[in-house]
C-alpha positions as a Python dict, from the first residue, in 0.01 Angstrom:
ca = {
    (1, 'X'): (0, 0, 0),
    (2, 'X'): (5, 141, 309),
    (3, 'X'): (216, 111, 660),
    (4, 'X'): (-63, 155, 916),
    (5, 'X'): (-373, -74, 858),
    (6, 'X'): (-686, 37, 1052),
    (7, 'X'): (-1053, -38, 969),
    (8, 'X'): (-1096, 274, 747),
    (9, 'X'): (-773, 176, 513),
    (10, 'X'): (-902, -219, 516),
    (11, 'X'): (-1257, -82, 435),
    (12, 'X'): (-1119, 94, 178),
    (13, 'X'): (-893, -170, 40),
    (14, 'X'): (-1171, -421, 75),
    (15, 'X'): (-1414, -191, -146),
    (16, 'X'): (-1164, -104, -418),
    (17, 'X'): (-1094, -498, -478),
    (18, 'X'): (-1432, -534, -502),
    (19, 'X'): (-1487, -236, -726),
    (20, 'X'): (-1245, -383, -942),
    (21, 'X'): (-1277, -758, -933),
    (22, 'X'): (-1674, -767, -1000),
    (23, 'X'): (-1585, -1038, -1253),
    (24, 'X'): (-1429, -1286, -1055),
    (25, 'X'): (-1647, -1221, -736),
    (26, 'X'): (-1990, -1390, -734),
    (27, 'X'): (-2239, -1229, -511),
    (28, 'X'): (-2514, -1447, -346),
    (29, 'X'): (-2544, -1720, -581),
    (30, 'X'): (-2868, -1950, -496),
    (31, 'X'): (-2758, -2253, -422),
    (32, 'X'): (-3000, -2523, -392),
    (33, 'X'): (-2829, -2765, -131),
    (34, 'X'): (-2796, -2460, 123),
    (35, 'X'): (-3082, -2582, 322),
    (36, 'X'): (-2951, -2959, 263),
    (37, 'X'): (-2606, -2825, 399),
    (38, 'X'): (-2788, -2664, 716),
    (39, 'X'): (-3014, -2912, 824),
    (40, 'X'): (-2681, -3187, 763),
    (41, 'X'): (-2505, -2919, 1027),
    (42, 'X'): (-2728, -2989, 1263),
    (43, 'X'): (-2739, -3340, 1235),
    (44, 'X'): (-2375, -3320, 1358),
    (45, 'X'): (-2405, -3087, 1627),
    (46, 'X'): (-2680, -3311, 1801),
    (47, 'X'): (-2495, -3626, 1728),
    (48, 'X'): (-2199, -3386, 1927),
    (49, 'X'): (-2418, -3322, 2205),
    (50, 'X'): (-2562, -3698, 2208),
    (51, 'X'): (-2222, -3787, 2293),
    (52, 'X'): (-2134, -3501, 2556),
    (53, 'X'): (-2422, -3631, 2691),
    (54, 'X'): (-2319, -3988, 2726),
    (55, 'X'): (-1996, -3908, 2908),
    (56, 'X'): (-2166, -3698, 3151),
    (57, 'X'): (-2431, -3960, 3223),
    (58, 'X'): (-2148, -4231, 3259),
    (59, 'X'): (-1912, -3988, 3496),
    (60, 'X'): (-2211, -3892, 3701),
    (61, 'X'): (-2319, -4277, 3730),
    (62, 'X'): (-1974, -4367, 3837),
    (63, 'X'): (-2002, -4089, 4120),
    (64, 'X'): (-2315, -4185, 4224),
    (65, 'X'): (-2366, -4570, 4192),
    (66, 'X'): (-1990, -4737, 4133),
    (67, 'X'): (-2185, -5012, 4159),
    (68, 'X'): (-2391, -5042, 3860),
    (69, 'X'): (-2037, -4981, 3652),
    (70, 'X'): (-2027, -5386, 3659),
    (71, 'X'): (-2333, -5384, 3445),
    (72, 'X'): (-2160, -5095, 3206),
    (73, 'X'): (-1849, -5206, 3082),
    (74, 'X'): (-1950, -5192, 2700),
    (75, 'X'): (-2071, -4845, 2737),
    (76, 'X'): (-2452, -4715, 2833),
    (77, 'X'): (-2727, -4905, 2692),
}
């Protein structure tokens, strides 16, 4: 236990637990949906930017062309 925490004591703390815990800790364990789980990530982010997208498209239309707003009132087609 100590007072002052800089890296060197949380480096240190950080290697005793693991020194000591090697039971409970499980180092890289192959898991077989990690690709699954990154190409789902990704999925998400584009569906993000899909919609970013969309509300800059509809704010620049309404700068631009108020005019075709009339036609947009459901959303962009």
């Amino acid at each position: 236990m100590n007072r002052i925490i800089t890296d060197k004591t949380a480096a240190e703390n950080i290697a005793q637990y693991l020194i000591n815990q090697k039971k409970k800790i499980i180092f890289m364990k192959n898991d077989k949906f990690s690709s699954l789980r990154k190409q789902w990530t990704f999925v998400k982010m584009l569906t993000k930017q899909k919609t970013q997208l969309y509300n800059q498209l509809g704010s620049i239309v309404y700068i631009a062309n108020p005019e075709v707003l009339v036609y947009c009132k459901d959303g962009l087609s």
